[in-house]
NUNU-98951 format. One record per residue: residue in one letter; x, y, z of N, C-alpha, C, CB in turn. Coordinates in Angstrom, 1 decimal. Glycine has a CB too. Example, Ala and Ser with C-alpha at 12.3 -4.5 7.8 and 13.67 -1.06 7.14 Angstrom:
BEGIN
@residu: a, n_px: 13.2, n_py: -5.7, n_pz: 7.8, ca_px: 12.3, ca_py: -4.5, ca_pz: 7.8, c_px: 13.2, c_py: -3.3, c_pz: 7.8, cb_px: 11.3, cb_py: -4.5, cb_pz: 9.0
@residu: s, n_px: 12.8, n_py: -2.2, n_pz: 7.1, ca_px: 13.7, ca_py: -1.1, ca_pz: 7.1, c_px: 12.9, c_py: 0.0, c_pz: 7.9, cb_px: 14.1, cb_py: -0.6, cb_pz: 5.7
END
This chain:
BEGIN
@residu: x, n_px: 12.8, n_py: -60.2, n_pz: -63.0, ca_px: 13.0, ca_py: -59.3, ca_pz: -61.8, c_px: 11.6, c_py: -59.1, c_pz: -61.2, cb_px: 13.7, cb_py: -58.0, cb_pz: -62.2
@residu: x, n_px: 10.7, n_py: -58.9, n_pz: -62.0, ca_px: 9.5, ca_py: -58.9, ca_pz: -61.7, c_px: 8.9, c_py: -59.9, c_pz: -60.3, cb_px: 8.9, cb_py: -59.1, cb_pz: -63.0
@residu: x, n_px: 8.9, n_py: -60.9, n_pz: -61.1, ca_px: 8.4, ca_py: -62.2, ca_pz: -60.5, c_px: 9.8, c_py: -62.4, c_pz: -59.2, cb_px: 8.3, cb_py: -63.6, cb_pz: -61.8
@residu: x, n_px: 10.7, n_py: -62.1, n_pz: -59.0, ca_px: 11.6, ca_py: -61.8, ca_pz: -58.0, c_px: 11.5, c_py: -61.3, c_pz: -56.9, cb_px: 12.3, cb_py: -61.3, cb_pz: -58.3
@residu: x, n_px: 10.6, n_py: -60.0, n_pz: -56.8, ca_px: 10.4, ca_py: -58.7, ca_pz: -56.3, c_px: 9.2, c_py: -59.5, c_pz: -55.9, cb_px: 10.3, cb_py: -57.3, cb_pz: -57.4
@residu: x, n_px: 8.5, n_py: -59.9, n_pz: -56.0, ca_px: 7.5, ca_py: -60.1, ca_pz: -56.0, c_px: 7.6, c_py: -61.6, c_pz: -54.5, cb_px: 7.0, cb_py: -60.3, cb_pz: -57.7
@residu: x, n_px: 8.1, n_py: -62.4, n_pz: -55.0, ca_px: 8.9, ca_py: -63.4, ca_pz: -54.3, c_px: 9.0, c_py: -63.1, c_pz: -52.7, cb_px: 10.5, cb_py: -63.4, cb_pz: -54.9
@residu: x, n_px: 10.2, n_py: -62.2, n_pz: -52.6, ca_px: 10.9, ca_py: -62.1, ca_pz: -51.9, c_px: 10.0, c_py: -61.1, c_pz: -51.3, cb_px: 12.2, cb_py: -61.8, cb_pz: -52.2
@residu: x, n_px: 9.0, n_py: -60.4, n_pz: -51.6, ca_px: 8.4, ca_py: -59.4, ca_pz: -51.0, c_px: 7.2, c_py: -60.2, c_pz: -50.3, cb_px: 7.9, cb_py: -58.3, cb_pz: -52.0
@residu: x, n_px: 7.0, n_py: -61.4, n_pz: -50.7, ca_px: 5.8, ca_py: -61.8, ca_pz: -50.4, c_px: 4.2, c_py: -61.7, c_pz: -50.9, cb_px: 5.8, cb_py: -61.5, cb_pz: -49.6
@residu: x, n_px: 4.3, n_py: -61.1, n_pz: -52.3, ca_px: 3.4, ca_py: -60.2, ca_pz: -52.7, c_px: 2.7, c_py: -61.1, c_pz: -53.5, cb_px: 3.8, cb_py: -59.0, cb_pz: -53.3
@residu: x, n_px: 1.5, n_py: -60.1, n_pz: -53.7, ca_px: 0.8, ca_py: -61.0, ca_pz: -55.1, c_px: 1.2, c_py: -60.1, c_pz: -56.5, cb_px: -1.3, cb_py: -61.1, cb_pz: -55.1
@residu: x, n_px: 1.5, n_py: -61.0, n_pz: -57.4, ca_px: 1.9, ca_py: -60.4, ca_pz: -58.5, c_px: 0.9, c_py: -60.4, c_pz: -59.7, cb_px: 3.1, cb_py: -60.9, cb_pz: -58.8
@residu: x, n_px: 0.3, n_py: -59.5, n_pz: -59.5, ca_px: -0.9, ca_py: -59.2, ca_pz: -60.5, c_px: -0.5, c_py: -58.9, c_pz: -62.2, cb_px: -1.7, cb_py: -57.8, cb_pz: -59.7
@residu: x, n_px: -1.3, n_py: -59.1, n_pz: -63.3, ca_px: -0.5, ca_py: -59.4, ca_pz: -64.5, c_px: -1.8, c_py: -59.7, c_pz: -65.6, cb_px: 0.6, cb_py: -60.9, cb_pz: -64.3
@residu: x, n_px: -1.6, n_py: -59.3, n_pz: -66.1, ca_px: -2.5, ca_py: -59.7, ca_pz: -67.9, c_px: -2.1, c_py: -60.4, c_pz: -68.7, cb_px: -2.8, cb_py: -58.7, cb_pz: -68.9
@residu: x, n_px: -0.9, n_py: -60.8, n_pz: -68.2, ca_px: -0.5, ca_py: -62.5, ca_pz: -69.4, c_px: 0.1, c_py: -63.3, c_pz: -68.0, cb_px: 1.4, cb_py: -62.2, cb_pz: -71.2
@residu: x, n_px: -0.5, n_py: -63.5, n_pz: -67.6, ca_px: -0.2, ca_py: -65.2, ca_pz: -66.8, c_px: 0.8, c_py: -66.1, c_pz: -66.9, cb_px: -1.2, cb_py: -66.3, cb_pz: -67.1
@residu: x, n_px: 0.5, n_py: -66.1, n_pz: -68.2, ca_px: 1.1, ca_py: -67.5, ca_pz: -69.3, c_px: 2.6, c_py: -67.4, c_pz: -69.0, cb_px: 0.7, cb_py: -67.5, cb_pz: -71.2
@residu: x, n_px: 3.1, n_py: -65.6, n_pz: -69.0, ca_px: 4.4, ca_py: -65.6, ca_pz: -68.8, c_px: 5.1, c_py: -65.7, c_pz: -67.4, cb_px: 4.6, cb_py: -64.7, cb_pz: -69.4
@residu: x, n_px: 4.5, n_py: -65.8, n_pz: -66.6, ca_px: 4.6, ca_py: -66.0, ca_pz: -65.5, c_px: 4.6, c_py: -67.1, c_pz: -64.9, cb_px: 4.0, cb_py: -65.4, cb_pz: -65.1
@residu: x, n_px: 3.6, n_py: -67.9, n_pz: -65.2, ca_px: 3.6, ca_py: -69.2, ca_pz: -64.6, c_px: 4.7, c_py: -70.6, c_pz: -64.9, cb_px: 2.5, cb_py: -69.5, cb_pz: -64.9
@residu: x, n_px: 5.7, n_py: -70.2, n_pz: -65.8, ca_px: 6.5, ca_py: -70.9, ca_pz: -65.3, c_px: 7.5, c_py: -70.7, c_pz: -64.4, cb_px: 6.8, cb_py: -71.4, cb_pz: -66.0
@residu: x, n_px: 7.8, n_py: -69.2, n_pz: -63.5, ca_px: 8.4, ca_py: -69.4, ca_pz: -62.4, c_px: 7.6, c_py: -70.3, c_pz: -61.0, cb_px: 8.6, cb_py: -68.1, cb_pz: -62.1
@residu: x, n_px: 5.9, n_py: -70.3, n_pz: -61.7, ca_px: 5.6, ca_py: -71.8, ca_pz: -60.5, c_px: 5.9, c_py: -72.5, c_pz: -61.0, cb_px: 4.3, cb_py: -72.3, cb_pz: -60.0
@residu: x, n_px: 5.7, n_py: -72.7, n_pz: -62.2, ca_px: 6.2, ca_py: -74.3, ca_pz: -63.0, c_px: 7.1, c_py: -75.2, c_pz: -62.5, cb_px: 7.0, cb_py: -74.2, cb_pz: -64.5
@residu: x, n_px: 8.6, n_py: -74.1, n_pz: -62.2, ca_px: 9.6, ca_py: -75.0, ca_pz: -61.6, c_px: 9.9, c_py: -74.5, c_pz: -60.4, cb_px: 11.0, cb_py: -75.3, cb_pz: -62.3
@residu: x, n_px: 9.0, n_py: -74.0, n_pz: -59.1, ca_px: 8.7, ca_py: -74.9, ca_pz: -58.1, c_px: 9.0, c_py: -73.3, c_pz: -56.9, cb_px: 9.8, cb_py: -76.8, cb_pz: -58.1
@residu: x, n_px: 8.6, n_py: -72.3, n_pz: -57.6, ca_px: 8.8, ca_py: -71.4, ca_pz: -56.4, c_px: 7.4, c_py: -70.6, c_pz: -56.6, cb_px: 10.2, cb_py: -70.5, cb_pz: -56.5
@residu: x, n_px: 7.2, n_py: -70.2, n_pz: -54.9, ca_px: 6.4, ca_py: -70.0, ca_pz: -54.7, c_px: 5.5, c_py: -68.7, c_pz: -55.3, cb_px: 6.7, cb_py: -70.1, cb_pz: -53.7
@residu: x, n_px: 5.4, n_py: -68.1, n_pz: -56.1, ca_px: 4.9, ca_py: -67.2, ca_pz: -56.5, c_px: 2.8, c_py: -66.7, c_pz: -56.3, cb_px: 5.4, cb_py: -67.4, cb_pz: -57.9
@residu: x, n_px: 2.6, n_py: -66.2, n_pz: -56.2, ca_px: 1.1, ca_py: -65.8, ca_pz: -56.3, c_px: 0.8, c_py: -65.0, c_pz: -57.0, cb_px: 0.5, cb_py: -65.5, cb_pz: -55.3
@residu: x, n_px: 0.1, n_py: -66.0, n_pz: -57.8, ca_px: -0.3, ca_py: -65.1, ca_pz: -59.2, c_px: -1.4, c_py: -64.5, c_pz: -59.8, cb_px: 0.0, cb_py: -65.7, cb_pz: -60.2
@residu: x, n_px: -2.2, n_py: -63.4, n_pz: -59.7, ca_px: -3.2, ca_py: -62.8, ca_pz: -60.1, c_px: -3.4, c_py: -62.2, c_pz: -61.3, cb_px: -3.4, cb_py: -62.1, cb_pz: -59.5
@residu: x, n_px: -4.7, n_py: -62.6, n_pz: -62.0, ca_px: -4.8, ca_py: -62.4, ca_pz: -63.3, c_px: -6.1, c_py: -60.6, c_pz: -63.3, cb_px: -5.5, cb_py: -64.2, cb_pz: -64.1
@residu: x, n_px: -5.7, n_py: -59.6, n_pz: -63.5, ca_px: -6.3, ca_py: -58.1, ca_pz: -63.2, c_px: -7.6, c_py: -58.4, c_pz: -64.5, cb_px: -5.0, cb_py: -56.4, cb_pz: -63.5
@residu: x, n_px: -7.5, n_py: -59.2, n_pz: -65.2, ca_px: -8.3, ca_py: -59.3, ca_pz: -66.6, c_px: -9.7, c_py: -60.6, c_pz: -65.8, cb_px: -6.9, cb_py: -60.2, cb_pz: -68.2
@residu: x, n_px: -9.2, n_py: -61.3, n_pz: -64.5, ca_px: -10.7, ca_py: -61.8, ca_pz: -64.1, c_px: -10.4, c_py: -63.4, c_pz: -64.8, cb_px: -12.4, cb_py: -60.9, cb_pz: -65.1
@residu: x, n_px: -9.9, n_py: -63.7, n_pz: -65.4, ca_px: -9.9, ca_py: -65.2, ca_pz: -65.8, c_px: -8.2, c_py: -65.6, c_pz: -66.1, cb_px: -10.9, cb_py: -65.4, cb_pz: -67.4
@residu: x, n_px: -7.9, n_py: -67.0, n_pz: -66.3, ca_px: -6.3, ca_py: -67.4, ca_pz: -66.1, c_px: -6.3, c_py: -68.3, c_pz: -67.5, cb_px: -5.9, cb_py: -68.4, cb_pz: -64.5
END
Protein backbone atom coordinates (compact mmCIF):
# COMPACT_ATOMS: atom_id res chain seq x y z
CA UNK A 1 0.00 0.00 0.00
CA UNK A 2 2.86 2.00 0.70
CA UNK A 3 4.52 1.92 -2.60
CA UNK A 4 0.80 2.43 -4.02
CA UNK A 5 0.18 5.68 -2.27
CA UNK A 6 3.11 6.69 -3.31
CA UNK A 7 2.41 5.79 -7.17
CA UNK A 8 -0.62 7.29 -7.61
CA UNK A 9 0.41 10.34 -5.61
CA UNK A 10 3.29 10.93 -7.60
CA UNK A 11 5.59 11.12 -4.78
CA UNK A 12 8.98 10.12 -3.76
CA UNK A 13 8.94 7.34 -1.47
CA UNK A 14 11.62 7.71 0.89
CA UNK A 15 12.76 4.34 2.94
CA UNK A 16 15.74 2.63 4.78
CA UNK A 17 15.42 -0.75 3.15
CA UNK A 18 15.31 -0.10 -0.60
CA UNK A 19 15.78 -3.65 -1.24
CA UNK A 20 12.12 -4.00 -0.26
CA UNK A 21 10.90 -1.78 -2.48
CA UNK A 22 12.57 -2.12 -5.49
CA UNK A 23 10.92 -4.75 -6.83
CA UNK A 24 7.77 -2.75 -7.40
CA UNK A 25 10.42 -1.10 -10.08
CA UNK A 26 11.59 -4.46 -10.87
CA UNK A 27 8.34 -5.29 -12.65
CA UNK A 28 8.00 -2.18 -14.38
CA UNK A 29 6.11 0.62 -12.49
CA UNK A 30 7.08 3.76 -12.02
CA UNK A 31 8.04 4.34 -8.48
CA UNK A 32 10.77 6.92 -7.10
CA UNK A 33 12.69 5.70 -4.72
CA UNK A 34 14.80 7.44 -1.98
CA UNK A 35 17.11 5.96 0.28
CA UNK A 36 16.94 8.68 3.91
CA UNK A 37 20.16 6.53 5.01
CA UNK A 38 22.37 8.41 1.87
CA UNK A 39 23.37 5.22 -0.06
CA UNK A 40 21.17 2.31 -2.09
Amino acid sequence: MIAGIAIAGNLTLISGNTAHFQRIIDIGYPLDLGNWRGNN
